[in-house]
C-alpha positions as CSV (number, residue, x, y, z in Angstrom):
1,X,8.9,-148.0,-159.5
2,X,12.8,-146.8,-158.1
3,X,15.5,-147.3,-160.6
4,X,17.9,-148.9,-158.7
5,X,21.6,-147.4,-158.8
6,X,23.6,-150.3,-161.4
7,X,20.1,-149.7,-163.7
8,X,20.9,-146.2,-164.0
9,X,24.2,-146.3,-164.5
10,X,23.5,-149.2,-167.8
11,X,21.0,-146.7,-168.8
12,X,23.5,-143.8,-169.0
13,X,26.1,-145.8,-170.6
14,X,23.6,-146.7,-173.6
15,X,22.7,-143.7,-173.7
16,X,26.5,-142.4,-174.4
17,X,26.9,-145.3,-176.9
18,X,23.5,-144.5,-178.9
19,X,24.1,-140.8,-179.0
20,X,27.9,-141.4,-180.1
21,X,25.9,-143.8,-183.1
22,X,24.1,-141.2,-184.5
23,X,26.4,-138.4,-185.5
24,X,26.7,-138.9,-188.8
25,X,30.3,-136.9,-189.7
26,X,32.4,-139.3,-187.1
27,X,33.0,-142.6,-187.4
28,X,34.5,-145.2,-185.3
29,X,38.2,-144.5,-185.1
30,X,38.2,-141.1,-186.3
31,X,40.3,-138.3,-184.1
32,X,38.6,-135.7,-185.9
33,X,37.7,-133.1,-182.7
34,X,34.4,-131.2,-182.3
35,X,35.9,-127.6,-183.3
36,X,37.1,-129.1,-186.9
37,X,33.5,-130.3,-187.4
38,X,32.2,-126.9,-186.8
39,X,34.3,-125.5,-189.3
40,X,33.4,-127.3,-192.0
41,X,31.6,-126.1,-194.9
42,X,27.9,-127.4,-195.6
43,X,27.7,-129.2,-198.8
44,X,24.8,-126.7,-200.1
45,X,24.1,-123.6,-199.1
46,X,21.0,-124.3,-197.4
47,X,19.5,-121.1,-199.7
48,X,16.0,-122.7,-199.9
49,X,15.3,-124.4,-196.8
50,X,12.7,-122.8,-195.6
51,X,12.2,-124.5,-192.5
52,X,15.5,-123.1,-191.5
53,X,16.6,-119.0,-190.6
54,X,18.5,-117.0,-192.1
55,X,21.9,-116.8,-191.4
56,X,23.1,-112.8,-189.5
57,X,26.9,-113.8,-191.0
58,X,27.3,-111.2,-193.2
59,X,28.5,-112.4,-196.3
60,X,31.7,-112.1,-197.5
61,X,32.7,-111.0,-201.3
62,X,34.5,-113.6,-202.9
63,X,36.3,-113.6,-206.6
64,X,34.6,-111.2,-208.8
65,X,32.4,-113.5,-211.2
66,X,31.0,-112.4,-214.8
67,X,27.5,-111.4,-214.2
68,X,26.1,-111.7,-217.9
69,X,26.5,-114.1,-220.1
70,X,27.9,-114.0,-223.1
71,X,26.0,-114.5,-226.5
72,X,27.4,-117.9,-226.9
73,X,27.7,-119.0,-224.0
74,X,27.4,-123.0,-224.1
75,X,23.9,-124.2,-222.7
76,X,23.5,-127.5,-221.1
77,X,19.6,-127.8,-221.3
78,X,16.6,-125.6,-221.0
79,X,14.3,-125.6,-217.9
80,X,10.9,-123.8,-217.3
81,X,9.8,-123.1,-213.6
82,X,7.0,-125.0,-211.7
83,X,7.0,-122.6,-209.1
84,X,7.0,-118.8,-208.1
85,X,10.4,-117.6,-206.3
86,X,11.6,-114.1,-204.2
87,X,14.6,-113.5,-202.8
88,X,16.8,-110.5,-202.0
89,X,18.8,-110.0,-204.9
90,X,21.5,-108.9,-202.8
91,X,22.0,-112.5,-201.6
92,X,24.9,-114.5,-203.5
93,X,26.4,-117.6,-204.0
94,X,29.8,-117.9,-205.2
95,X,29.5,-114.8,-206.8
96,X,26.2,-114.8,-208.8
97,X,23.1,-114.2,-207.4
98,X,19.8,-116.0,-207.0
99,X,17.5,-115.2,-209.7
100,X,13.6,-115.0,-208.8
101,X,10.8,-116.3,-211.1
102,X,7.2,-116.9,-211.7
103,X,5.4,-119.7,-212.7
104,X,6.4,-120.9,-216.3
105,X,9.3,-118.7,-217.1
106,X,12.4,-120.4,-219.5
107,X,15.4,-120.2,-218.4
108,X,19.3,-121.4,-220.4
109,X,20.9,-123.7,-217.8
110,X,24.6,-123.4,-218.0
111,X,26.2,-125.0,-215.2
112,X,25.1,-126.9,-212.3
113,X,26.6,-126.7,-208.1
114,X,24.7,-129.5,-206.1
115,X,21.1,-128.4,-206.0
116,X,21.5,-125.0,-207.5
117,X,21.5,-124.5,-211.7
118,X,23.6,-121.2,-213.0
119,X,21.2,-120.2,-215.5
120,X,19.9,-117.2,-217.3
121,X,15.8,-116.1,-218.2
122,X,15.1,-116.3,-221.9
123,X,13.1,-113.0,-221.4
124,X,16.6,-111.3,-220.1
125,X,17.9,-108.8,-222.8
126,X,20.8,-108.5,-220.2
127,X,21.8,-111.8,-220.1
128,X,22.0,-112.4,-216.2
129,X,23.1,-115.0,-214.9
130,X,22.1,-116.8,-211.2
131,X,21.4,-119.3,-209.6
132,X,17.9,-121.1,-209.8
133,X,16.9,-124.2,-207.9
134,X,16.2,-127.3,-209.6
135,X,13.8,-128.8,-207.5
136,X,11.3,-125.6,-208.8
137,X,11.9,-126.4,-212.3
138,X,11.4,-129.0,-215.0
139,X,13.6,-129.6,-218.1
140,X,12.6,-129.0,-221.3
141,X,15.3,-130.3,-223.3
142,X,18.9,-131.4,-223.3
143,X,21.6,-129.6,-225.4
144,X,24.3,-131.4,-227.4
């Protein structure tokens, strides 16, 4: 059956409404403008969704950040990995990179950003430090 003209137009007016409902960074009464949204920072870094591509942007050296850690470095807990991990090593966030790992190695958490623990491998004479992801590991035990 023919929509008739004054259907269509209710139709394209919910439609408006509904979309307007379900962007989730503006809310009612906020003049924030669609070029400010864009340039806005993701809360993570998106790093292990794989479902997603990798970003072309090249990326762009920030503060120089120490890559080993000292010998006493404070350590928050100790994690073992669940899960096998690869990545370019030239990758970074905030200055360290992300550390890959097999199945079952240990690894010295010492800070935490969102999703992502700064940590360093038990097995590392060097004392690396990068970023692992805690939903591939497990803790083992909490520091005091």
């Amino acid at each position: 059956t023919a929509q008739r003209p004054a259907d269509l137009k209710s139709m394209s007016s919910r439609m408006s409404f509904d979309t307007a409902k379900r962007s989730p960074s503006v809310r009612p009464g906020s003049a924030v403008s669609s070029q400010t949204q864009q340039q806005q920072e993701p809360r993570f870094s998106g790093m292990f969704n794989s479902a997603m591509p990798m970003s072309d942007a090249p990326v762009s050296p920030g503060p120089m950040s120490p890559q080993y850690a000292p010998m006493d470095t404070p350590v928050m807990f100790v994690a073992a990995s669940l899960f096998e991990f690869n990545i370019d090593r030239a990758r970074r966030e905030a200055g360290y990179p992300y550390l890959t790992y097999v199945e079952g190695e240990v690894f010295d958490v010492v800070a935490q950003k969102g999703e992502l623990w700064l940590a360093k491998n038990q097995d590392d004479p060097t004392n690396s430090l990068g970023w692992i992801w805690e939903q591939h590991f497990v803790i083992l035990s909490q520091e005091s």
